[in-house]
TORVEXKOL-678777 format. One record per residue (C-alpha): residue number from 0; x negated, y, z; residue in one letter. Coordinates in steps of 0.5 Angstrom, whole numbers. Each point is the difference from the previous one (the first is absolute). Layout:
N
<r resi="NUM" X="X" Y="Y" Z="Z" resn="A"/>
...
//
This chain:
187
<r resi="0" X="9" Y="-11" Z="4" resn="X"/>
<r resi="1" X="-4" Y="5" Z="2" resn="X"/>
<r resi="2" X="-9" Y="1" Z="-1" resn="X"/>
<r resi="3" X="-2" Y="5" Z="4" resn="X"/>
<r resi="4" X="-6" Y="3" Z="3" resn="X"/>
<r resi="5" X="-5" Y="3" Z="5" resn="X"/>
<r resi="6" X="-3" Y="6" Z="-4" resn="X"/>
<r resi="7" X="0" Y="4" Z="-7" resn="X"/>
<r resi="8" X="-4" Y="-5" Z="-5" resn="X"/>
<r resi="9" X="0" Y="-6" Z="3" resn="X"/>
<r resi="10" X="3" Y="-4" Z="-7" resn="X"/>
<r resi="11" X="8" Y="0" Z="2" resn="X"/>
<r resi="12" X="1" Y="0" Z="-7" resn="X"/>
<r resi="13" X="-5" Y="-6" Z="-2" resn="X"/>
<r resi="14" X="3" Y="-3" Z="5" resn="X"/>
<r resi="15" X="7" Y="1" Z="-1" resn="X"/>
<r resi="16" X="-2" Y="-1" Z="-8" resn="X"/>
<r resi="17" X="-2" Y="-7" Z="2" resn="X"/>
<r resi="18" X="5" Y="-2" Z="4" resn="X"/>
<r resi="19" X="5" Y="2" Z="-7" resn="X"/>
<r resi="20" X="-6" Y="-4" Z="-5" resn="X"/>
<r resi="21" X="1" Y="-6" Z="6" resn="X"/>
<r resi="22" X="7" Y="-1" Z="0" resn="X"/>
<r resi="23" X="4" Y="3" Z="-8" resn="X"/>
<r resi="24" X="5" Y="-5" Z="2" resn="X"/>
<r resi="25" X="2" Y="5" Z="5" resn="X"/>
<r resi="26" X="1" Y="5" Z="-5" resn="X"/>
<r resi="27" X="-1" Y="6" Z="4" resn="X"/>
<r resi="28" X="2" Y="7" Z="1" resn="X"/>
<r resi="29" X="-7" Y="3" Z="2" resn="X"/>
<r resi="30" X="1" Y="7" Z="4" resn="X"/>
<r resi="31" X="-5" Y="5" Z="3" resn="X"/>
<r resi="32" X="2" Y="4" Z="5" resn="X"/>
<r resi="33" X="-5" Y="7" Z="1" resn="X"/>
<r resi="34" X="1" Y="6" Z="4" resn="X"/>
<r resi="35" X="-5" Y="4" Z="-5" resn="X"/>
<r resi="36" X="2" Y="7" Z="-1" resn="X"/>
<r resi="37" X="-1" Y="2" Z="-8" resn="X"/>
<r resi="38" X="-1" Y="8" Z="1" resn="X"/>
<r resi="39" X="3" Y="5" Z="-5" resn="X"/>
<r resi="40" X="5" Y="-5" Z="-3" resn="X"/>
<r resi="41" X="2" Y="0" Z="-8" resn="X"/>
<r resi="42" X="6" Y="2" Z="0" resn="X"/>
<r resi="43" X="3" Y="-7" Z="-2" resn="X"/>
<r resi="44" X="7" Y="-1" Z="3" resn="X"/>
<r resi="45" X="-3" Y="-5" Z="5" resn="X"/>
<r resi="46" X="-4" Y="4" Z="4" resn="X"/>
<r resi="47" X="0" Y="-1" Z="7" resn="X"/>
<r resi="48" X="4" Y="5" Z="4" resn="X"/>
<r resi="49" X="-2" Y="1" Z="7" resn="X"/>
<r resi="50" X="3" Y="-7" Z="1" resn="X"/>
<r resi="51" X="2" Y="-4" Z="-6" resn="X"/>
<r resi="52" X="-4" Y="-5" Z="-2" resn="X"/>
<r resi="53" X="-2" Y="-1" Z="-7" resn="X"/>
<r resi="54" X="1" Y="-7" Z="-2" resn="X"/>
<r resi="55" X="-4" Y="-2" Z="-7" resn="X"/>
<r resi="56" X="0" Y="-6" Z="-4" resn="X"/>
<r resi="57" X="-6" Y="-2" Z="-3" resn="X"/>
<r resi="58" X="2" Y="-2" Z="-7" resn="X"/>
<r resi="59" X="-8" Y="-2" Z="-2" resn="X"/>
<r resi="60" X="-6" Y="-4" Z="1" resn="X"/>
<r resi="61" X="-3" Y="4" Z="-4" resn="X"/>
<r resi="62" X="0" Y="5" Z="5" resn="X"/>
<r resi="63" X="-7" Y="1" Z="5" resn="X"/>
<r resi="64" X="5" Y="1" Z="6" resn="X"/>
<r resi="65" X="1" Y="-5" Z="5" resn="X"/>
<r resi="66" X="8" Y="-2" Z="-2" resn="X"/>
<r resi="67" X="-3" Y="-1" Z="-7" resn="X"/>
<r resi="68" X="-5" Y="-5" Z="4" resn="X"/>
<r resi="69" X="6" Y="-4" Z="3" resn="X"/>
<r resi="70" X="4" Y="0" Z="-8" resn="X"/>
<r resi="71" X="-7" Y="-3" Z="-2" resn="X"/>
<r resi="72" X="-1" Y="-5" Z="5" resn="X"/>
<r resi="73" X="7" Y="-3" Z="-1" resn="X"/>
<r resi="74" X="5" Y="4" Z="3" resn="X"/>
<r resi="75" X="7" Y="1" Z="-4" resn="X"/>
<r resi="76" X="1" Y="6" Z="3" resn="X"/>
<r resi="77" X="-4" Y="6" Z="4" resn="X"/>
<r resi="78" X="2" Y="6" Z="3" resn="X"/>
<r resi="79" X="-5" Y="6" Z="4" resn="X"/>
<r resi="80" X="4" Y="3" Z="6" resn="X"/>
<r resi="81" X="-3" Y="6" Z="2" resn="X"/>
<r resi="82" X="3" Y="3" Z="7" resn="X"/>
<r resi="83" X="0" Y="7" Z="3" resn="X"/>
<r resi="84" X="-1" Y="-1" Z="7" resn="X"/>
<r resi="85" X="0" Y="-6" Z="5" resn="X"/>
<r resi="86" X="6" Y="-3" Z="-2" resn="X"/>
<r resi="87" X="1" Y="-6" Z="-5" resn="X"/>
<r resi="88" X="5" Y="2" Z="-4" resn="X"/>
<r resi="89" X="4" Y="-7" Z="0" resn="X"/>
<r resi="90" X="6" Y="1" Z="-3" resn="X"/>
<r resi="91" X="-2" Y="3" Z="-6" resn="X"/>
<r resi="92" X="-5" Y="-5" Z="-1" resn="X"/>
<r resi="93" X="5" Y="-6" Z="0" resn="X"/>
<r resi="94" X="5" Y="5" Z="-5" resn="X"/>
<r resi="95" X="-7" Y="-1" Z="-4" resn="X"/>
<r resi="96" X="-1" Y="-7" Z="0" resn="X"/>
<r resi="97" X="7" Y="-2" Z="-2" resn="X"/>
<r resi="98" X="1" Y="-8" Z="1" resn="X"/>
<r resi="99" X="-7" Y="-2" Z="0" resn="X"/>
<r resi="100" X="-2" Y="-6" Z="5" resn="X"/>
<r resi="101" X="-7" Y="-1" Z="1" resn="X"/>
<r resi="102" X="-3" Y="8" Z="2" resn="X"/>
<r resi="103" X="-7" Y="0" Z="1" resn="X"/>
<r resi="104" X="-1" Y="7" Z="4" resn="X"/>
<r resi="105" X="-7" Y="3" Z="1" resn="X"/>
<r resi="106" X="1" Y="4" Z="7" resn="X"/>
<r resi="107" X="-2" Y="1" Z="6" resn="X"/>
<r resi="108" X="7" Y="4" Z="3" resn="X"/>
<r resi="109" X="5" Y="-5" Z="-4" resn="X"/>
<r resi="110" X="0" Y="-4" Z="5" resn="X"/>
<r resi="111" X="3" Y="5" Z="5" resn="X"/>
<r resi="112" X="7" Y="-1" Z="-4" resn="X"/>
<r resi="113" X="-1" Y="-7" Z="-2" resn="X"/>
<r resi="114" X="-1" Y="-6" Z="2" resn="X"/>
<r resi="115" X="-5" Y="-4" Z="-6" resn="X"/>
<r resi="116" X="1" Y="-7" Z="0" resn="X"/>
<r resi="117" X="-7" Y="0" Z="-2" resn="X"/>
<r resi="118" X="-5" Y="5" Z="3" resn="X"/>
<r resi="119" X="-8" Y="0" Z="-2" resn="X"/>
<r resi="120" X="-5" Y="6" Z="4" resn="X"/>
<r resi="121" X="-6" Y="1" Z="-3" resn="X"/>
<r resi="122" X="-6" Y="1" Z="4" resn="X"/>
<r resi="123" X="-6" Y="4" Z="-4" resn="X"/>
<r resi="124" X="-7" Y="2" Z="3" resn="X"/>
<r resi="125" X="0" Y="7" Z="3" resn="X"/>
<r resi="126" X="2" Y="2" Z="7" resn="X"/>
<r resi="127" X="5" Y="4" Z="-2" resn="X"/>
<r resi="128" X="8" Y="-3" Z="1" resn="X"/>
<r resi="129" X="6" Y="3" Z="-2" resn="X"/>
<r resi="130" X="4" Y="2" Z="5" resn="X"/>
<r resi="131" X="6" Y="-3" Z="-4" resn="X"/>
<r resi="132" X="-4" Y="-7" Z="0" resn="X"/>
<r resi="133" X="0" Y="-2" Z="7" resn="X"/>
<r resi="134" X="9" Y="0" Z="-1" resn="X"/>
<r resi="135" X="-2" Y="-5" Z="-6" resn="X"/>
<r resi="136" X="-5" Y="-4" Z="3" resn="X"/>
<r resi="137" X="6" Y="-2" Z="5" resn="X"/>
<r resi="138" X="5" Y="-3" Z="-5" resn="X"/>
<r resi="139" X="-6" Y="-2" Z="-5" resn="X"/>
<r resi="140" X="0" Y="-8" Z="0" resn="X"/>
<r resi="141" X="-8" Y="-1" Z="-4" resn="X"/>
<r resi="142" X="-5" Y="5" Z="1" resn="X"/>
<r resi="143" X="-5" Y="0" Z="-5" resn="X"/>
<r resi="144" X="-6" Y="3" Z="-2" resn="X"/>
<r resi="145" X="-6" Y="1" Z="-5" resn="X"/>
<r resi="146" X="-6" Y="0" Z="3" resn="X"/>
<r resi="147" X="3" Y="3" Z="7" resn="X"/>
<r resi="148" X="0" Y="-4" Z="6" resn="X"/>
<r resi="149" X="7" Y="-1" Z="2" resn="X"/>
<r resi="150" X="1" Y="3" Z="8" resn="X"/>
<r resi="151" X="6" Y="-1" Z="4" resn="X"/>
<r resi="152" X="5" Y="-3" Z="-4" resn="X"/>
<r resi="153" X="7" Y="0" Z="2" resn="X"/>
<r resi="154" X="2" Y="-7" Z="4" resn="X"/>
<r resi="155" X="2" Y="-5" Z="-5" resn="X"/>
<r resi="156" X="-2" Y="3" Z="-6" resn="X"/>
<r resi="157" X="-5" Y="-4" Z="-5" resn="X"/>
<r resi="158" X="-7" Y="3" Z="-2" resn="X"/>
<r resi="159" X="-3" Y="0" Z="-7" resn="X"/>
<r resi="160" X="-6" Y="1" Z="-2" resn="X"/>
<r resi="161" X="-2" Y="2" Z="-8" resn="X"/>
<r resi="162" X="-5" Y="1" Z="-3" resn="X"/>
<r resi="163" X="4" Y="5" Z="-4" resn="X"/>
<r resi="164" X="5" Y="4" Z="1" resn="X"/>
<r resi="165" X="3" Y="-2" Z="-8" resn="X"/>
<r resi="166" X="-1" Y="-8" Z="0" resn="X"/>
<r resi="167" X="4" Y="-3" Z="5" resn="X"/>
<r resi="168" X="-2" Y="-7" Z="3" resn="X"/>
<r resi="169" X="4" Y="-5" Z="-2" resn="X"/>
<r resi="170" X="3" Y="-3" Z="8" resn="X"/>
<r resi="171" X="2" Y="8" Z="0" resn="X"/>
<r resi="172" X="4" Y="-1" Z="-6" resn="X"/>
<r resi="173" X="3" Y="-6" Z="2" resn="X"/>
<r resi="174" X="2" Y="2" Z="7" resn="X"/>
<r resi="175" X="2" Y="7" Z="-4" resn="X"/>
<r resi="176" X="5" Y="-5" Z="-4" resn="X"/>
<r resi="177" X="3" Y="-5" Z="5" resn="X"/>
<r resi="178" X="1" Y="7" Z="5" resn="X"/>
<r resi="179" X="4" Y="4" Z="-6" resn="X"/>
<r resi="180" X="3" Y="-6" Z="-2" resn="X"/>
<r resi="181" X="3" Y="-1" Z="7" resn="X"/>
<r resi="182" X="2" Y="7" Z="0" resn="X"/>
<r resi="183" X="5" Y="-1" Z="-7" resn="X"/>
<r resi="184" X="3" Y="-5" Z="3" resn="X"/>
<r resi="185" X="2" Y="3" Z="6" resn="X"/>
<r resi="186" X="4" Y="5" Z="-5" resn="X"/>
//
């Protein structure tokens, strides 16, 4: 599954954190993926290169970062990709996850080297738009927004209105459900 969204702070993380309190019977693998570029470095042998991503597990709730968000909110586990450069580093994210089923990406640019079975674009106020977000918004099944008027959603995709980027009216849940439900049994 994939969250996406239009702009920077438009609550992909909430949204992501409440489709994982939604849903614990999925037992989800919460990845963000990030293009920000840490200056200066810590010398830790996982600093990036000039392409080399630097794939991080989040190991506690407890943390104030947004992967420390995801264990709280339920995920089994939580990993922060941060890329150098436009592309997604799929094949070391895939190494990463090992075996896990039920992945639940918050990106924009995932969706140029998967398809999701499930895709949400998240719509905030602002004029803004990534430019990442039109590529997402064509693959998006739902678009969703809180306190947004949701313009020009693709063909065939639902729109849901919230009140709140961190609770989850329960047809979305229901319809969440039943659509990854269908995408398992595919499998």
């Amino acid at each position: 599954m994939v969250v996406g969204g239009s702009g920077k702070d438009v609550g992909k993380t909430a949204l992501v954190c409440a489709v994982i309190a939604a849903l614990p019977e999925f037992g989800w693998t919460a990845v963000k993926i990030t293009g920000h570029e840490y200056e200066g470095g810590s010398g830790d042998a996982n600093s990036p290169g000039d392409s080399q991503p630097v794939i991080r597990e989040e190991l506690s709730a407890s943390q104030e970062t947004d992967t420390a968000r995801y264990l709280a909110a339920g995920a089994r586990r939580a990993l922060l990709v941060t890329r150098s450069g436009p592309k997604v580093p799929i094949e070391e994210i895939r190494r990463a996850l090992g075996p896990g089923r039920n992945v639940i990406y918050e990106s924009n640019r995932i969706v140029e080297v998967i398809k999701p079975d499930l895709c949400l674009a998240l719509v905030g106020d602002g004029a803004e738009k990534k430019p990442s977000f039109q590529r997402l918004l064509r693959e998006a099944d739902a678009v969703v927004s809180a306190g947004s008027v949701i313009e020009n959603s693709p063909l065939g995709a639902l729109r849901f209105p919230l009140e709140s980027v961190d609770r989850l009216p329960a047809e979305m849940v229901d319809w969440l459900r039943e659509r990854l439900g269908e995408a398992g049994s595919r499998a």
